[in-house]
N, C-alpha and C positions, 0 to 999 in steps of 0.2 A: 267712035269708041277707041278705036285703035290710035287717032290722032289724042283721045286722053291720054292715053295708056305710054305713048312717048311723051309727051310733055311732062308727067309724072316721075318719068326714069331719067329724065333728061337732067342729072345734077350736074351743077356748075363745080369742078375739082379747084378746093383755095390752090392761092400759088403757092408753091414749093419754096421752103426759108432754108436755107443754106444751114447744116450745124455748125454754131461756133462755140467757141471755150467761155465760161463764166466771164461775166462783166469781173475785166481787172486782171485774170490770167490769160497772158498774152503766151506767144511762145518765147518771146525773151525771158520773159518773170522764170518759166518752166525753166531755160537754161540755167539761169544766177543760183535758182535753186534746185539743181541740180549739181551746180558748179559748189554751193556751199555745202551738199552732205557729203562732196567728195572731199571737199579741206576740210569738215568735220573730224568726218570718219576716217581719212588719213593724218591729221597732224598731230596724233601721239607717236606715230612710227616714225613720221618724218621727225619733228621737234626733240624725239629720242635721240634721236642718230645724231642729230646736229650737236645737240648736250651731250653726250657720250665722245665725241672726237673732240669738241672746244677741253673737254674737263681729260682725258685720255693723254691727246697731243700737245697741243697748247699748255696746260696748268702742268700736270706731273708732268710730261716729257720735259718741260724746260727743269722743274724743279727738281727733277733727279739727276738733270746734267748736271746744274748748276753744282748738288751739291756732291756730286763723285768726279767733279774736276774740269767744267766748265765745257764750253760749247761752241765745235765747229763745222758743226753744218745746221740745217731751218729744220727744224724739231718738227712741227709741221708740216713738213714737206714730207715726211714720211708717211704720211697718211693719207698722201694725194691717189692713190690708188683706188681708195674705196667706193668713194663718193657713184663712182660712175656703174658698179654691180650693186651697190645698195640702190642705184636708182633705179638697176634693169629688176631685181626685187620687187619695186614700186611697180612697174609697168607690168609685172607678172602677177599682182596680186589684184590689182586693179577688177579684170573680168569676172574672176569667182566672187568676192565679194560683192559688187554693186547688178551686173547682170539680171539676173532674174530679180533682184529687189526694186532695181528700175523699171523692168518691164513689165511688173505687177501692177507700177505705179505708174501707168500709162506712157511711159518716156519710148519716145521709140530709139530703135537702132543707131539711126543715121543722129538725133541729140543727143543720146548717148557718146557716142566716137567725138562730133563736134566737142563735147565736155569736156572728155581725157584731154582731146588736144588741147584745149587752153590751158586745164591741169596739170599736165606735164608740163606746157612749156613754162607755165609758172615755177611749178616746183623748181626745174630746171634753173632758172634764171634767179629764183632767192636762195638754192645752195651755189653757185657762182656767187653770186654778191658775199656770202657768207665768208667760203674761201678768198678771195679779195681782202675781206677784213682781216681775216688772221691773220694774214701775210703783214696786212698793216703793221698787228699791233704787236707783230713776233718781231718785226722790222724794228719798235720805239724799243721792244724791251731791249734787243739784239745791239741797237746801237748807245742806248742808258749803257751797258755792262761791256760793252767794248768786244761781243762777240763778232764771229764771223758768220755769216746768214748765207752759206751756200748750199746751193740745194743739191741733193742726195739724186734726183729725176731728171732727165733732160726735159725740157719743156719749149712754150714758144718764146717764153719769156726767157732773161735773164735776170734779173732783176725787181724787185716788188713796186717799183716806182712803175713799170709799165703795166697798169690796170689793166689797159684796155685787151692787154694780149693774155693777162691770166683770167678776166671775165671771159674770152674766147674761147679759148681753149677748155674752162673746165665746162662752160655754157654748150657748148658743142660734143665733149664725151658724150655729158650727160644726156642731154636728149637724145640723141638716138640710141644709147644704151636703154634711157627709157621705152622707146619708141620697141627697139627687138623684142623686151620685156611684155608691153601691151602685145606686140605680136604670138610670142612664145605662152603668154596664156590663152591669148585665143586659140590658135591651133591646139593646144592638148584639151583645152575643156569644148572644142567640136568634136575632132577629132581624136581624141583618144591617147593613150602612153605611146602606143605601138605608132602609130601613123605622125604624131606630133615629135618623136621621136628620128622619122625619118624624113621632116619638114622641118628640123631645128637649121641647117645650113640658110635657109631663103631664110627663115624668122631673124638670126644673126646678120643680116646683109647691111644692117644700117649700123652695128657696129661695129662690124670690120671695117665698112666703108669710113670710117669715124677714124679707126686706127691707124691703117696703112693710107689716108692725107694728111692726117696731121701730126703723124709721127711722132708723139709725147709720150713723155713716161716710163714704164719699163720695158716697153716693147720696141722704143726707141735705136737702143743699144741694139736688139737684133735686127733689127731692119739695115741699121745700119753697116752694122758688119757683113750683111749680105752684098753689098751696095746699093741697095735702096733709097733713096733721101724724098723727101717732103718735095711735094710740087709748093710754086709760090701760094701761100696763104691767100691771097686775093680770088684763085681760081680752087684750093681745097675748101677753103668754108663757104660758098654757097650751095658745090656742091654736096657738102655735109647737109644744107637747111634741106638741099632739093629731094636727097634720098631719103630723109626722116618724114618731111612731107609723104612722099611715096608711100614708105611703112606706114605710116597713121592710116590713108587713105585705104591700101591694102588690108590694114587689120577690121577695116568699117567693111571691106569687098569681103570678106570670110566671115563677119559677125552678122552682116546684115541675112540669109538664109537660115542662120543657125534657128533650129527650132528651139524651146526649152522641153527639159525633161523633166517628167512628173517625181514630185515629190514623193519620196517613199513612204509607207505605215499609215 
């Protein structure tokens, strides 16, 4: 009886099938689309900004030289400033908006971070090409009209014919200005006004680090009047890629525990 009574109880347990993701949603596919609701849902800010300085600097500033008595310095050059706080903008807006609408939508932490970083470094890299061109085509109109195209900024460059140095330079502000930005929103939206406020030095580390190596722009002049000068570029821009790497990494070490907070009402 008792030998029934186990052979009855005795069920065979099927094997165990591993969870996976729907036939066809791989974790790549999740990246790309995740990577396209972030150039979505960013490229009216970015695409603004970019139309706003070509039509700003580039069109009126040439055309108001031209006609209150000609032009000698890079009309453009005056607005090399921006690009790199409009970026750290980008990196600061980045968390509040997409955060919790990613992780509603099953994205985790860690594809999240990997996203921004390919994101930034894109953005990064098609507003460099951007600046690149202008300088071109400030260059055609500059030398059509017999201007002089000197720039108003110290830079790595002298000159618009050396691409390679003004893709550098503005490709390396800008990311880790973005890079602090991603940081500087994560810390206040865990952390708080009070706390994120007394975390803003470390948040800023990858754009200072960006400043005081590669000594461009208007920060230039004071650096150098201190005596301070640019180490060789060979050894400041990797170190520039190695410390923005860090920040990105660092902003995924602080994003990744944060819990979400419940919606209100």
């Amino acid at each position: 009886m008792s030998a029934a009574v186990d052979n009855r109880t005795d069920v065979t347990q099927p094997p165990t099938v591993p969870a996976t993701l729907p036939r066809g949603v791989t974790s790549a596919h999740r990246l790309r689309r995740v990577l396209f609701a972030m150039v979505a849902g960013m490229r009216p800010m970015l695409v603004g900004y970019w139309i706003v300085m070509l039509v700003a600097f580039l069109l009126v500033g040439i055309s108001v030289k031209a006609v209150t008595g000609g032009i000698d310095h890079s009309m453009w050059d005056y607005g090399s400033q921006s690009p790199k706080y409009f970026s750290m903008a980008i990196g600061i807006t980045i968390t509040p908006a997409y955060l919790t609408l990613l992780i509603a939508q099953g994205i985790t932490r860690r594809m999240m971070s990997v996203a921004v970083s390919i994101y930034l470094t894109g953005a990064a890299a098609a507003t460099a090409v951007l600046w690149v061109l202008a300088y071109q085509i400030e260059h055609v109109i500059y030398t059509w009209q017999g201007w002089t195209q000197a720039f108003a900024n110290p830079h790595l460059f002298t000159k618009t014919s050396q691409v390679g140095l003004i893709f550098a330079e503005f490709f390396l502000l800008i990311v880790s200005h973005e890079v602090a930005g991603w940081l500087l929103g994560i810390t206040f939206v865990r952390f708080g006004l009070w706390r994120g406020l007394l975390l803003l030095p470390l948040s800023l580390i990858p754009a200072a680090a960006a400043e005081f190596l590669l000594v461009a722009q208007w920060l230039a002049d004071v650096l150098n009047g201190l005596g301070y000068h640019r180490p060789p570029l060979a050894v400041a821009a990797p170190f520039v890629l190695v410390v923005s790497a860090l920040g990105l990494y660092a902003g995924y070490l602080v994003l990744r525990p944060m819990a979400m907070k419940q919606a209100k009402g």
